[in-house]
N, C-alpha and C positions, 0 to 999 in steps of 0.2 A: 801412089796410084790407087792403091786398093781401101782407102781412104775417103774418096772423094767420091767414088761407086757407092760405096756403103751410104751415102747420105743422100745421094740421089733416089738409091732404093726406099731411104726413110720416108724423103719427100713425098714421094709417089704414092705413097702407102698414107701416108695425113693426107695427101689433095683425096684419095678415095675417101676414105674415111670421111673425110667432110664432105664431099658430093653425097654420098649414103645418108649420112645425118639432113642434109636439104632434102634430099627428096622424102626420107620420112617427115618430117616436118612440113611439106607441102600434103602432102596425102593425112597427114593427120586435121591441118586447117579447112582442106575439101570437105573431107568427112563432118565435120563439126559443124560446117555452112551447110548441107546436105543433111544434117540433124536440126539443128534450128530450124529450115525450111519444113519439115516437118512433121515439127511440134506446130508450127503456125497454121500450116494447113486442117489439121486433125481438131474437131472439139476439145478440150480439157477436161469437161467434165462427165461427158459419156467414157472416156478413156479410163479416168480414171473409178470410173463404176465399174466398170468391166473387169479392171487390176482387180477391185474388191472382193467383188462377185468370184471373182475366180481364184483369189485366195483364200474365200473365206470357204467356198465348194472344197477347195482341195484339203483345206485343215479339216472338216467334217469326214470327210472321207478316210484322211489319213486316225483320225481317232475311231470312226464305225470298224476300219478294218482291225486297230489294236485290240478294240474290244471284241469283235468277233473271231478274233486269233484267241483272246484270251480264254474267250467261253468254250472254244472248242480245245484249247489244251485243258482246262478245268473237266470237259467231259472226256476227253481221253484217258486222263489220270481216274476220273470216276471210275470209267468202265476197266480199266485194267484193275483197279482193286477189288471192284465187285465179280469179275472175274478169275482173280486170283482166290477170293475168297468163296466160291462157289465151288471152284476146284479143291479147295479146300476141308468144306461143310461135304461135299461129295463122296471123297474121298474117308473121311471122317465118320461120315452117317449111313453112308447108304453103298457100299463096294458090292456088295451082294443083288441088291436093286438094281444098279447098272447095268448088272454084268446081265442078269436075266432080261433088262429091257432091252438090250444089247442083241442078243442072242434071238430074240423075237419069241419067246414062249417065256410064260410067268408060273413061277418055283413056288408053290405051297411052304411056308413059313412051319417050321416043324412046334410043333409044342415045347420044346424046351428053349426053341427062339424067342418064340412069343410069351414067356413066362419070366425071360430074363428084362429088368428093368433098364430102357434105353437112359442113356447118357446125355440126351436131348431130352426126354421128358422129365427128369433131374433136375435140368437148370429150368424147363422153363415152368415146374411145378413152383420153382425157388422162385421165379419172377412173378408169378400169379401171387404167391403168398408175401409176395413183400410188395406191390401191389396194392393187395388188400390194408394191408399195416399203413396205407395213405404213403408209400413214397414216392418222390420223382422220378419220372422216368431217367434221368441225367443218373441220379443216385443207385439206382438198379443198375444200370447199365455200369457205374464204375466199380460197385460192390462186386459185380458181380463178374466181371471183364468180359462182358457182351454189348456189341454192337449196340447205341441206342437204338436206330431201327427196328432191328429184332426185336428189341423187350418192346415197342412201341406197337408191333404187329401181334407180339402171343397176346399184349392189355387188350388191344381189337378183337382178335379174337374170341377170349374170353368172354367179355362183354358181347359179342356180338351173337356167343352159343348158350349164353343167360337170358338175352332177349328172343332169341328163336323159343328157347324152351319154354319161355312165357307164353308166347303167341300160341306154341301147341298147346297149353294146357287152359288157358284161356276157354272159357266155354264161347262156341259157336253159334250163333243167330239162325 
């Protein structure tokens, strides 16, 4: 008896199954008639200007944004270095200078301060004279393990308080 049950339940269970499989397959042939219907109604070739247009918008877009992500991580890392390094030269060059511009009143530099030769004007007397010896900036900067920048800006510098000194001594009209 419990036999016969058992196969009945099987039956029952395939007749679903296959009613399920028909009605998918009837809702899959609507949809597909209901698609055909309209691609035929719609232009083809405005359609597919449109797909174009708006793939080729979206790729633009998706590369201005990589690159505007990139330039702004590029300036982030910029500015943390030049800030790390400012904290640094800061600290380094001028603790004393801080501290009094900090404080709001400015510290007369005693005579035995101003007599002692800075460690800044060292390297960058070192940069002027190698410099003048015709080197590259690249070349100072790795002799001498200073930033190119910096050696870029004391050469400016220089030059630019050799050209003033001209202009004053220059006679006047």
């Amino acid at each position: 008896m419990a036999l016969p049950s058992l196969n009945f339940w099987e039956i029952a269970l395939d007749a679903t199954q296959i009613g399920l499989c028909g009605l998918i397959l009837l809702f899959l042939i609507r949809n597909r008639m209901k698609f055909k219907r309209l691609i035929l109604n719609e232009p083809t070739a405005e359609k597919s200007q449109n797909f174009n247009t708006e793939f080729v918008v979206e790729a633009v877009r998706q590369q201005t944004e990589l690159a505007f992500n990139h330039i702004l991580e590029t300036i982030d890392k910029e500015h943390q270095t030049l800030s790390a390094y400012f904290e640094l030269r800061e600290t380094q060059l001028a603790p004393g200078l801080l501290k009094s511009v900090s404080s709001g009143r400015i510290e007369p530099i005693s005579s035995s301060e101003a007599s002692e030769p800075d460690v800044a004007d060292a390297i960058y007397g070192e940069i002027e004279s190698l410099a003048d010896q015709g080197l590259s900036l690249a070349d100072i900067s790795e002799k001498l393990k200073v930033p190119r920048g910096e050696v870029d800006l004391v050469v400016k510098l220089k030059r630019l308080s050799i050209e003033s000194a001209q202009i004053k001594d220059a006679p006047q009209k």
